[in-house]
C-alpha positions in Angstrom: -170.2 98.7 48.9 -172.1 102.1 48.1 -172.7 104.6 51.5 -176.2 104.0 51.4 -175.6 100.0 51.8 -172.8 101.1 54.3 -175.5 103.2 56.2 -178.9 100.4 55.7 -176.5 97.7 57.4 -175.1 100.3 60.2 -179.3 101.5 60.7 -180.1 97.7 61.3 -177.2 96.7 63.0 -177.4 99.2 66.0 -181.7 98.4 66.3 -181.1 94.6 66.1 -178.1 95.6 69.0 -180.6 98.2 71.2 -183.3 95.3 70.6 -181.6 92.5 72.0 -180.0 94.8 74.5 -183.5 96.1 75.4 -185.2 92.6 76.2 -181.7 91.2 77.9 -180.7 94.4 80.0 -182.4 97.3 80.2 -185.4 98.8 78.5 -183.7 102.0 78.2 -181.8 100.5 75.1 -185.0 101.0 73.1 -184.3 104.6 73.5 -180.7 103.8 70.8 -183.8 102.2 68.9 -185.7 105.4 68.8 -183.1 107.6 67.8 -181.7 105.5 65.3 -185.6 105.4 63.7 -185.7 109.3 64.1 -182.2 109.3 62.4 -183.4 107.6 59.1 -187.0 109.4 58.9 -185.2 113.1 59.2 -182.4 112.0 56.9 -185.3 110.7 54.4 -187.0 114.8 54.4 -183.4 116.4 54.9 -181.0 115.0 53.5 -179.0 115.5 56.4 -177.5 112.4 57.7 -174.2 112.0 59.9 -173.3 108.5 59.0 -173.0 109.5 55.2 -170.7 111.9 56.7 -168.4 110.2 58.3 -168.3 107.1 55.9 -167.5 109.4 52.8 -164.3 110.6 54.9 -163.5 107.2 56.4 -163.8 106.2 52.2 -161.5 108.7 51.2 -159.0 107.4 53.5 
């Protein structure tokens, strides 16, 4: 699997997670949904992204 599928399926994972989480426990998980949306739109005019970071090193092994 290429980083960028590894980092589409770790985006929608955590706001499916801070979704459900949101409307089962607190509101305040909304706020993981938030940042994980402000995340991808920075990365998308950056560049800069942390995941990519960390899965190319976690790749390397």
């Amino acid at each position: 699997m290429s980083i960028e599928n590894m980092i589409r399926v770790l985006a929608g994972t955590m706001i499916l997670i801070s979704l459900a989480l949101g409307l089962t426990v607190s509101p305040y998980w909304f706020i993981l949904t938030g940042f994980v949306g402000l995340n991808l739109l920075q990365s998308a005019f950056t560049g800069f992204c942390p995941a990519e970071m960390i899965f190319r090193k976690l790749k390397k092994g």
